[in-house]
DRENDO-1510 file (C-alpha; in Angstrom, 1 decimal, always signed):
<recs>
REC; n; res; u; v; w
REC; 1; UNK; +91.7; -77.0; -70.1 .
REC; 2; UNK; +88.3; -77.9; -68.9 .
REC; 3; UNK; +85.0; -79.1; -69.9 .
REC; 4; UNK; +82.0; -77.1; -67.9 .
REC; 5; UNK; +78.7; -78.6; -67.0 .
REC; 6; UNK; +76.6; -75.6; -67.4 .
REC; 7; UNK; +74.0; -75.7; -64.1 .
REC; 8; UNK; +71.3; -73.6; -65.4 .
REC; 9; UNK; +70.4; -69.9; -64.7 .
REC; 10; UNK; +70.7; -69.6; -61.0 .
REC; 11; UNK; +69.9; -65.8; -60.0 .
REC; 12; UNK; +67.2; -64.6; -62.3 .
REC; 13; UNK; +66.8; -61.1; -61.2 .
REC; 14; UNK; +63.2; -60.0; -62.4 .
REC; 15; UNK; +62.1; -63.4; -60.0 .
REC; 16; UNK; +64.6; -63.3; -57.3 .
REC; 17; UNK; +65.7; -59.6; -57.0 .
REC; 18; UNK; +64.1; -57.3; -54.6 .
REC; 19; UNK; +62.4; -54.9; -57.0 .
REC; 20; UNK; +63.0; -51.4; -57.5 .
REC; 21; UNK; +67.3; -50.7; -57.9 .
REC; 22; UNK; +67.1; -54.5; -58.6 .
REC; 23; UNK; +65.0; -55.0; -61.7 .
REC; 24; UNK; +66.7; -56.8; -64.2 .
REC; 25; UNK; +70.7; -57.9; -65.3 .
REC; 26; UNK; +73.4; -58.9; -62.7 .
REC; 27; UNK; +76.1; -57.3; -64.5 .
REC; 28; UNK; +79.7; -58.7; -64.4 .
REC; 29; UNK; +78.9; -61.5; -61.7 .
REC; 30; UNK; +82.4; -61.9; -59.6 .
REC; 31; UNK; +82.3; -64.5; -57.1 .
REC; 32; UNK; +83.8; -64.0; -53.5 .
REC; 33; UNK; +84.0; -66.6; -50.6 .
REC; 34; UNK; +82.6; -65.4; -47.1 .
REC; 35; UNK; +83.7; -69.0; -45.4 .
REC; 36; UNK; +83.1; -72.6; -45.9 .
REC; 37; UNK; +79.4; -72.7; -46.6 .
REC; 38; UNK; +78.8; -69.6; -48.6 .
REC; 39; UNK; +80.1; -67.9; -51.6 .
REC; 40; UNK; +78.8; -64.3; -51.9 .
REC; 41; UNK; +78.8; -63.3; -55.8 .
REC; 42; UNK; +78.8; -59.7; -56.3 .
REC; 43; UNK; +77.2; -58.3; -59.4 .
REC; 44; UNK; +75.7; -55.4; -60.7 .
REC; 45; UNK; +72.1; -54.7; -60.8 .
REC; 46; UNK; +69.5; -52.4; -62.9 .
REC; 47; UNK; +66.7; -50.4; -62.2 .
REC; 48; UNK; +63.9; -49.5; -64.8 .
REC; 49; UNK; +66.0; -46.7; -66.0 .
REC; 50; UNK; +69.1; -49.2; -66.9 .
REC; 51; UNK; +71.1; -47.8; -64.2 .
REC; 52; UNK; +73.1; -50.7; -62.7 .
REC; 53; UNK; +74.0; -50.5; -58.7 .
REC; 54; UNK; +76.8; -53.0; -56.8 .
REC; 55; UNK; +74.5; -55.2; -55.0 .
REC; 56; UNK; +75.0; -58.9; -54.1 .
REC; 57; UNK; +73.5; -62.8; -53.7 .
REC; 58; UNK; +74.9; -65.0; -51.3 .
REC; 59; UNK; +74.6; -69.0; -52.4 .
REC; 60; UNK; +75.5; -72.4; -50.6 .
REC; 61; UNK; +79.4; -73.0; -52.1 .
REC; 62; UNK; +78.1; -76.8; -52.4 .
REC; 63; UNK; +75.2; -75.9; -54.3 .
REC; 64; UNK; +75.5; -72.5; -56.1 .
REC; 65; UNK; +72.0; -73.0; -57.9 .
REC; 66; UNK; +70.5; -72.0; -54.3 .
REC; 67; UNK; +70.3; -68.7; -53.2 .
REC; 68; UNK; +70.5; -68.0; -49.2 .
REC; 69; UNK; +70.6; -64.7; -49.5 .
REC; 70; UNK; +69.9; -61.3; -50.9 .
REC; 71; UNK; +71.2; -57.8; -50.7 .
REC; 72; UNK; +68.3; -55.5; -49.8 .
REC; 73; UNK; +70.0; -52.2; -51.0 .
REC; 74; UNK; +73.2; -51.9; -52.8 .
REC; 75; UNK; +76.0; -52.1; -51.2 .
REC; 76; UNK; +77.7; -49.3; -53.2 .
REC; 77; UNK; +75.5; -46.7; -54.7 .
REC; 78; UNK; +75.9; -44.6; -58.0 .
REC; 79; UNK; +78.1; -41.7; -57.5 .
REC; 80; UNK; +77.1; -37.6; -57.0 .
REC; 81; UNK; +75.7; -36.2; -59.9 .
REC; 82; UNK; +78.3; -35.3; -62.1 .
REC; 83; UNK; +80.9; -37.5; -61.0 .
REC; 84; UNK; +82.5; -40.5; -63.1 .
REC; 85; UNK; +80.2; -43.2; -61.6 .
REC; 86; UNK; +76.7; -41.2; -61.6 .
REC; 87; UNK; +74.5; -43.3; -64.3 .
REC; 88; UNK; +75.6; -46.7; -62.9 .
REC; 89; UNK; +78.5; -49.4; -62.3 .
REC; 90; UNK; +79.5; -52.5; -62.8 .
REC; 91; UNK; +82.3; -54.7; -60.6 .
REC; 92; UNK; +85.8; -55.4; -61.7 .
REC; 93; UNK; +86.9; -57.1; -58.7 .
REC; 94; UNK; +86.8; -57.3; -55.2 .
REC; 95; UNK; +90.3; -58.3; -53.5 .
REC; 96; UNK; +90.6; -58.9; -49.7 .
REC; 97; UNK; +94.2; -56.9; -48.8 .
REC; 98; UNK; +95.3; -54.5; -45.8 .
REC; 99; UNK; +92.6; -52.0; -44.9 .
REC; 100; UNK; +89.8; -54.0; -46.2 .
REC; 101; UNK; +87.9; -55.6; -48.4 .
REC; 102; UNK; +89.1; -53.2; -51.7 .
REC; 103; UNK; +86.3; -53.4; -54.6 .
REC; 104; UNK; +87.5; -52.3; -57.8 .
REC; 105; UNK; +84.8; -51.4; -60.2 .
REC; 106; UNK; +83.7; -49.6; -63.0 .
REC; 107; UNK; +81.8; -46.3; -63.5 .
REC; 108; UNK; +79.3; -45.2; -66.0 .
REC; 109; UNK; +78.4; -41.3; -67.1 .
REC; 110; UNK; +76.9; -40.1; -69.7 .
REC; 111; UNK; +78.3; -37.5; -71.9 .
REC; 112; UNK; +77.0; -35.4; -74.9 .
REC; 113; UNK; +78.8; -35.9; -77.6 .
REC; 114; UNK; +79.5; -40.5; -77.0 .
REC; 115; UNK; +77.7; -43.1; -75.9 .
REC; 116; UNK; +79.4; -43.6; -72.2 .
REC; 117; UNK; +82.7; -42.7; -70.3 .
REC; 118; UNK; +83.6; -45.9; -68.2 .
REC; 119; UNK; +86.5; -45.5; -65.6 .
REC; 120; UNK; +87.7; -47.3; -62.3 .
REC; 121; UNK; +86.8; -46.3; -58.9 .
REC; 122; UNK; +88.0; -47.9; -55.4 .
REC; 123; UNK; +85.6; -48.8; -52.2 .
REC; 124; UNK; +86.6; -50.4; -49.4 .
REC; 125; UNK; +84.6; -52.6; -46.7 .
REC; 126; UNK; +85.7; -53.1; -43.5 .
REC; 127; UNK; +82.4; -55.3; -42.4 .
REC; 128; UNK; +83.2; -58.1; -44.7 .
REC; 129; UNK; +81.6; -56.9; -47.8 .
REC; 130; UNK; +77.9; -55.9; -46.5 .
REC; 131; UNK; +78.8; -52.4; -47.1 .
REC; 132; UNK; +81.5; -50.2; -49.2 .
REC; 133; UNK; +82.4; -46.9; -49.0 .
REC; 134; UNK; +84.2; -44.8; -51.9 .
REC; 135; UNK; +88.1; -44.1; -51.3 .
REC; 136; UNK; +87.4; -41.2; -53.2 .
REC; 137; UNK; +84.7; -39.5; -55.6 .
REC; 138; UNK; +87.1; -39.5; -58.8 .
REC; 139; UNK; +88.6; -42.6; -60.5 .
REC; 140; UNK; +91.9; -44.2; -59.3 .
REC; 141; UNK; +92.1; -45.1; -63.3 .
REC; 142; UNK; +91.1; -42.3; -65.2 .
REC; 143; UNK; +91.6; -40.7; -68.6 .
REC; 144; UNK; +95.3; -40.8; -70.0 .
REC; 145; UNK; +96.5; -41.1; -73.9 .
REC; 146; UNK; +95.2; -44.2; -75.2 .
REC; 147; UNK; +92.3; -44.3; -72.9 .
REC; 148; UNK; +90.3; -41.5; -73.5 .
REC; 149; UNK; +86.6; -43.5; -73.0 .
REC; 150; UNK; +87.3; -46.2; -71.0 .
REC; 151; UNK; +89.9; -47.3; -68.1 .
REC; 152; UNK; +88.2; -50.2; -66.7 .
REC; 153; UNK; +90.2; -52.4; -64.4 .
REC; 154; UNK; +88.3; -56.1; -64.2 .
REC; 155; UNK; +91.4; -58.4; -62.3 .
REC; 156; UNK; +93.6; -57.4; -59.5 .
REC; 157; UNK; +96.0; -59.6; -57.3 .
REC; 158; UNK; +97.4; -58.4; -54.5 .
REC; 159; UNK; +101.1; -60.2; -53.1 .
REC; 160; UNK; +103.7; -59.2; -52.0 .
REC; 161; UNK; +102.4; -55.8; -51.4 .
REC; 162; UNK; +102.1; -55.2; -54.8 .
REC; 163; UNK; +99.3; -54.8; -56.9 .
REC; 164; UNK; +99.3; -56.4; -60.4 .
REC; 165; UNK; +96.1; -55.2; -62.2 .
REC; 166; UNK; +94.9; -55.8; -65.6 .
REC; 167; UNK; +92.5; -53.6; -67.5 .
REC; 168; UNK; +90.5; -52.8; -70.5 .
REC; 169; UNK; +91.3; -49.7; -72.5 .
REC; 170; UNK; +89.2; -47.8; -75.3 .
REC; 171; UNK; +89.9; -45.2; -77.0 .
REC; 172; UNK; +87.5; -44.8; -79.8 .
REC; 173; UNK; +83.8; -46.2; -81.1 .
REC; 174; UNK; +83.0; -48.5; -84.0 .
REC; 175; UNK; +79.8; -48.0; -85.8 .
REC; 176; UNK; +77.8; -50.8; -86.4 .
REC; 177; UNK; +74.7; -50.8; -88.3 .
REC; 178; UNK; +74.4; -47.1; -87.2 .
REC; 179; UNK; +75.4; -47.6; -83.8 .
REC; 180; UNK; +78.6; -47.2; -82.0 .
REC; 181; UNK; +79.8; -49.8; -80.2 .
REC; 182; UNK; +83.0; -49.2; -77.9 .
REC; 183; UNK; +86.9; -50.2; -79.2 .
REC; 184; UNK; +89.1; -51.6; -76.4 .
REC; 185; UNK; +91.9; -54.3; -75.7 .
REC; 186; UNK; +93.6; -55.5; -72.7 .
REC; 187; UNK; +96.5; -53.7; -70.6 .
REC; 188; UNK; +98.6; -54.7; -67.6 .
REC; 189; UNK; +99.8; -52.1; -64.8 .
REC; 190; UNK; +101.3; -52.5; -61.5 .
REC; 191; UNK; +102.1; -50.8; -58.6 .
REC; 192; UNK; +102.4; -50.6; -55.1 .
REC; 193; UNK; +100.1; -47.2; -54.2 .
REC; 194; UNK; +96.7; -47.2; -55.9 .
REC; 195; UNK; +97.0; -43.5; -55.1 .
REC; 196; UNK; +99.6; -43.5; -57.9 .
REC; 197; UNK; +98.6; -46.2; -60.5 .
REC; 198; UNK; +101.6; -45.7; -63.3 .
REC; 199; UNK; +101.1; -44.8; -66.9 .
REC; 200; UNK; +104.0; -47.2; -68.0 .
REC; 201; UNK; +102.1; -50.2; -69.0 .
REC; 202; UNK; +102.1; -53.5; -70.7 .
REC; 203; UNK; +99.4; -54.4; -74.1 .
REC; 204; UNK; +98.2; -58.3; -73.2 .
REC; 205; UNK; +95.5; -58.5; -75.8 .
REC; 206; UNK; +94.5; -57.0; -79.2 .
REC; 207; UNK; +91.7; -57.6; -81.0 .
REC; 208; UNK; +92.3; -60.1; -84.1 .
REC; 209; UNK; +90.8; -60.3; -87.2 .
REC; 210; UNK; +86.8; -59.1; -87.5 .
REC; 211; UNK; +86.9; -58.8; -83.5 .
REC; 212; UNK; +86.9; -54.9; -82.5 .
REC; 213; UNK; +86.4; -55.9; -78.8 .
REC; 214; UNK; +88.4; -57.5; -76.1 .
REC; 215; UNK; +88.2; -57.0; -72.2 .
REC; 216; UNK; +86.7; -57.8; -68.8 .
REC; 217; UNK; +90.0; -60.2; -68.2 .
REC; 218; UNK; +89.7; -62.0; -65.4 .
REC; 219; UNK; +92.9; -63.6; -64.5 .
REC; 220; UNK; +94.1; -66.7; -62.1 .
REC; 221; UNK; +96.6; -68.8; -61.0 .
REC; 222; UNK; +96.1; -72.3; -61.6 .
REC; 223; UNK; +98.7; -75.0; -62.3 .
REC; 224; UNK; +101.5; -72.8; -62.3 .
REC; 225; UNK; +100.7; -70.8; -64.9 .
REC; 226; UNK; +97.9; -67.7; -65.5 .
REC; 227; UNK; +95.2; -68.2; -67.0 .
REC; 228; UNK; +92.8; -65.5; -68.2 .
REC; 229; UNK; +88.8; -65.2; -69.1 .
REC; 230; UNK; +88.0; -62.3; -71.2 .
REC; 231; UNK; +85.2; -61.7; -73.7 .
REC; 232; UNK; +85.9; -60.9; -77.0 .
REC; 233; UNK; +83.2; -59.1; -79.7 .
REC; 234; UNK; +83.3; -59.0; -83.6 .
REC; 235; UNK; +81.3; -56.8; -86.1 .
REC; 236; UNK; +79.5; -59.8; -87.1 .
REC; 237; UNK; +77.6; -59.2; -83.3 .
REC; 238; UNK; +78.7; -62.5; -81.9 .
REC; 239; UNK; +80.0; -61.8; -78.0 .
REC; 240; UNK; +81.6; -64.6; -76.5 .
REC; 241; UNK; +84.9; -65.9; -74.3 .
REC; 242; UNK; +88.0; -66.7; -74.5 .
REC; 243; UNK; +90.8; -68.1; -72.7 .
REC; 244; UNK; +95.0; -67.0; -72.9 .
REC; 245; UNK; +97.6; -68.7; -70.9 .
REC; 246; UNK; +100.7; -67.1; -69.6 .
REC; 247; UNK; +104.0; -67.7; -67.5 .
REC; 248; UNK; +104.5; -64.0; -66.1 .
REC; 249; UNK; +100.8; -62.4; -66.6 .
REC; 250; UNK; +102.1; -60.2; -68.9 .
REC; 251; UNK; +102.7; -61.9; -72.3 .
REC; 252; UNK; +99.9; -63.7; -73.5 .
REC; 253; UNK; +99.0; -66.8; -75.8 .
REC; 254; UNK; +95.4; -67.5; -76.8 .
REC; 255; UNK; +93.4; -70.5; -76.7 .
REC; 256; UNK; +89.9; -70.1; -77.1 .
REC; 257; UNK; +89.4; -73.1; -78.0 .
REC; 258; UNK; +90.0; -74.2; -74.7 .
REC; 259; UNK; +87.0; -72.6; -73.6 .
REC; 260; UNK; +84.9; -75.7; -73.0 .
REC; 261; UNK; +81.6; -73.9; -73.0 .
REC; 262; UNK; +79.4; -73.5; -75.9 .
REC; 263; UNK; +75.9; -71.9; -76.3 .
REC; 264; UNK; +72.7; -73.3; -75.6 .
REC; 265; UNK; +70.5; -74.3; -78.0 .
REC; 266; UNK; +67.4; -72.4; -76.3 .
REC; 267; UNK; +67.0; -70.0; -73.3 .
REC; 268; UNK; +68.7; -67.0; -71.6 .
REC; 269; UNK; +72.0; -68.1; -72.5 .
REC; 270; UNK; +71.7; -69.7; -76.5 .
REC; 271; UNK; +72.9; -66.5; -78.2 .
REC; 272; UNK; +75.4; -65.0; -75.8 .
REC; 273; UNK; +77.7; -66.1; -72.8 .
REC; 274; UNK; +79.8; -63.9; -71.8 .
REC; 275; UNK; +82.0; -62.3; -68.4 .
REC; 276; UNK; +83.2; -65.7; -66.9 .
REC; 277; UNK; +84.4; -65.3; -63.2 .
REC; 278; UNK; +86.1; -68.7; -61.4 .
REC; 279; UNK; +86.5; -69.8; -57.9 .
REC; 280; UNK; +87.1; -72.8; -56.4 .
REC; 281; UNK; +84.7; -75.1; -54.4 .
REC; 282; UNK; +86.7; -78.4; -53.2 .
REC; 283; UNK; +87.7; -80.4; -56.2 .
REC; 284; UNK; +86.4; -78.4; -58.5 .
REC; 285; UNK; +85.9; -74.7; -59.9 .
REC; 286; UNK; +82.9; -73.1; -60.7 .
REC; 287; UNK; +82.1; -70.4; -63.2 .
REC; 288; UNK; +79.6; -67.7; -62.7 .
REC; 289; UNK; +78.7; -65.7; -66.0 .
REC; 290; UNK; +76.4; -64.3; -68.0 .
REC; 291; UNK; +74.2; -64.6; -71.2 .
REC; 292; UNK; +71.8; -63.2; -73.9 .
REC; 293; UNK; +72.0; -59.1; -74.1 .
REC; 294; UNK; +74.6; -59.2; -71.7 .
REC; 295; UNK; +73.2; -60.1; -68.3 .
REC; 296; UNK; +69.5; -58.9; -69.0 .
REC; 297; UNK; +68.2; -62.5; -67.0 .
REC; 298; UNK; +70.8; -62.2; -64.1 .
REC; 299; UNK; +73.6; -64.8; -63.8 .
REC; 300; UNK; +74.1; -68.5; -64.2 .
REC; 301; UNK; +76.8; -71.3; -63.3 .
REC; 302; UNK; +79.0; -73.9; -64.7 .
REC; 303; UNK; +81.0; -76.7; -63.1 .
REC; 304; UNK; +84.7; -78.4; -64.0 .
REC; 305; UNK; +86.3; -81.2; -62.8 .
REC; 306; UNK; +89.5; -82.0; -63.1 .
REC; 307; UNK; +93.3; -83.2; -61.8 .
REC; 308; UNK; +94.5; -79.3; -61.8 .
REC; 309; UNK; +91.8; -78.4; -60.0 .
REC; 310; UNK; +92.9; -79.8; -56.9 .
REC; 311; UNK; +96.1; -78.4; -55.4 .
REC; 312; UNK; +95.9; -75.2; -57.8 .
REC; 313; UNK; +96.8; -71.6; -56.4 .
REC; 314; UNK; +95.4; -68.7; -56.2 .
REC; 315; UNK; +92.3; -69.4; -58.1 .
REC; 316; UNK; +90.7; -66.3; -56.2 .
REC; 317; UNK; +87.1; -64.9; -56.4 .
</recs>
């Protein structure tokens, strides 16, 4: 659908961050406009420990490869020991809707007996998104059959007062050279109370052939029809995008050879790319994502141009 121009990596954390709860990685990097001259992209970053907090970096919309700003402290902490979000987070999405700026994003505890728990919590800015405060301590998208690991919600749109949401679900692990690496796919829900997500739901994507991985959809409205970004990982190790078009956001077609993006043939992003996140800038869209051991650098940016750029819809942060 389009061919990117990859722009280098823009936000290297262990340069630019500001130490301490911002070490390294910039987790999930999800792009939201504050007006005509900045785009603020929200990301998740990690301490020495690996513990990733919701902080941000602001950059000029005309030229994302310059930072303007950067969040001293995170704008949403980990969560109280014990609760679903106390070993770290990463974002989902962040969706401007009555009552605030809702963030959507994923929590991280450790348990005994696997390697993670990863369910969806809710905060809510009403400052414009300098600060977030937890709708509640326990996930709005928590454990049900099907989902026993991980709930993780990663693309919400918000019209007509309804919420349509899209979410990765795992259920089990798959052992790779010893190790277990999580199972999910992709799942549609809607609803119109967050306080009551529903369990009826709706499978988008499964995992085809050696691939036992398939999440962080990220979905938009461009020429009429959706489009989603996920990532997709195989036993083979390779971690990489793809792209699926649909006319309802509910049944889905791939096309990841659509992609236009390939790997570099050097640097932080030659053996991985991975968590695309759009948004619009003029005539064009830009994609922030990440590379090499998922995010360990921080996050980069790529550029299209094209006809159904302009005009599009919806082609939110």
């Amino acid at each position: 659908m389009f061919e990117w121009s990859k722009q280098g990596l823009v936000f290297e954390t262990a340069r630019h961050g500001v130490g301490g709860w911002m070490r390294h990685s910039a987790l999930t990097p999800t792009p939201y406009r504050i007006d005509d001259e900045l785009i603020r992209v929200y990301a998740g970053f990690r301490d020495a420990d690996g513990v990733s907090r919701i902080g941000y970096v602001d950059v000029r919309a005309d030229d994302p490869a310059s930072i303007v700003r950067v969040s001293v402290e995170p704008v949403l902490d980990i969560g109280r020991n014990g609760c679903f979000d106390d070993n770290g987070m990463i974002l989902g999405d962040v969706v401007d809707a009555p009552g605030g700026l809702h963030m959507f994003y994923v929590g991280f505890q450790r348990v005994a007996k696997a390697k993670f728990l990863a369910f969806t919590g809710l905060a809510v800015s009403t400052d414009g998104g300098d600060h977030f405060r937890r709708v509640q301590e326990t996930p709005i998208l928590d454990r049900a059959p099907g989902r026993s690991t991980i709930g993780a919600v990663h693309s919400v749109i918000h019209e007509n007062g309804r919420w349509r949401i899209w979410y990765a679900a795992g259920d089990d692990w798959e052992t790779i050279g010893g190790q277990p690496f999580p199972r999910y796919h992709i799942r549609y829900v809607e609803t119109d109370d967050l306080d009551a997500i529903p369990r009826e739901d709706h499978v988008c994507l499964l995992p085809r052939g050696s691939e036992y991985r398939i999440g962080r959809p990220r979905v938009y409205r461009l020429g009429g029809r959706y489009i989603m970004y996920f990532t997709r990982g195989n036993v083979g190790g390779e971690y990489f995008p793809g792209i699926a078009y649909s006319d309802d956001g509910i049944r889905w077609e791939r096309h990841d050879e659509a992609l236009g993006l390939t790997l570099s043939a050097s640097g932080w992003d030659s053996r991985v790319i991975c968590y695309p996140a759009l948004i619009r800038q003029r005539d064009k869209l830009l994609m922030f994502y990440n590379g090499n051991d998922m995010g360990v650098d921080g996050f980069g940016v790529a550029e299209a141009r094209g006809a159904c750029v302009v005009g599009d819809e919806h082609a939110h942060g």
